[in-house]
N, C-alpha and C positions, 0 to 999 in steps of 0.2 A: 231612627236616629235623629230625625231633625225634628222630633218633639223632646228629646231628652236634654233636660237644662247643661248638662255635662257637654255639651255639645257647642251652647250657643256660644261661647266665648273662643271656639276655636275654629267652627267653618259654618261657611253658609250654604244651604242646600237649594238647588233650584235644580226643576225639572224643564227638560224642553223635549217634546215630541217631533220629533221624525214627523215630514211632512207638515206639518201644521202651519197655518197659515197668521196663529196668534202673535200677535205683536212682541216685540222684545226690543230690550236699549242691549246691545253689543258694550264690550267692554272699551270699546274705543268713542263710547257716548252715538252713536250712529246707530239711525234706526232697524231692526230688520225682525223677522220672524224666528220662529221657532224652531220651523222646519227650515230654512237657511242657514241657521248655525248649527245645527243638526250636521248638515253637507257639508258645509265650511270646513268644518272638524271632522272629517270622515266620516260619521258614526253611520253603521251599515247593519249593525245589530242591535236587538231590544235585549236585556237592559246594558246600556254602553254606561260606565262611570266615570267622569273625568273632575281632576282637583287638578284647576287652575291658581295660578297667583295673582295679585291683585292687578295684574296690567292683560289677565287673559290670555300668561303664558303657560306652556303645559307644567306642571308641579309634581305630576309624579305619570309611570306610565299607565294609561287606561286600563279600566277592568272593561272584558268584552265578554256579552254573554254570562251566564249563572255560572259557568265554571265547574267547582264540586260545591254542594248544598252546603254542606257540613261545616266551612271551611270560609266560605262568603264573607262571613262579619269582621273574618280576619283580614281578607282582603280587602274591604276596604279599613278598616282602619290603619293599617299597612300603607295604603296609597294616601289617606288624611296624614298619618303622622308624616310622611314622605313630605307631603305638601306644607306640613306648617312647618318644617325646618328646611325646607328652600323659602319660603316667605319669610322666617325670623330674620335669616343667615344674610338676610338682604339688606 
């Protein structure tokens, strides 16, 4: 999804690892890791999906874990659209 040009105009995708100790700017401009905002934000499983809004509030609720296979692509784009119309609506 975050190589498909359909995509770029409506969210931005960034990965962050559990435990990791890779550097990261937090959405409140403040430094911290990877695996800190990992915790911060609960995430206690691989793969956790979260669509935040621009201020790095929650926008729609988490995908936790693969779920059903079959089914996946919907959920998230279910939690994107979720999240761009709490972001327009703002």
């Amino acid at each position: 999804m975050h190589k498909d040009p359909a995509y770029r105009s409506r969210v931005i995708f960034r990965e962050a690892t559990m435990g990791a100790t890779t550097p990261l700017t937090g959405f409140d401009g403040a430094p911290t890791t990877e695996g800190a905002f990992a915790a911060g934000h609960k995430v206690f499983m691989v793969p956790t999906v979260m669509v935040f809004d621009t201020h790095g509030m929650a926008a729609s609720d988490p995908i936790v874990g693969l779920l059903i296979p079959d089914f996946y692509f919907g959920y998230l784009e279910a939690a994107i659209d979720e999240g761009v119309r709490k972001v327009r609506a703002k």
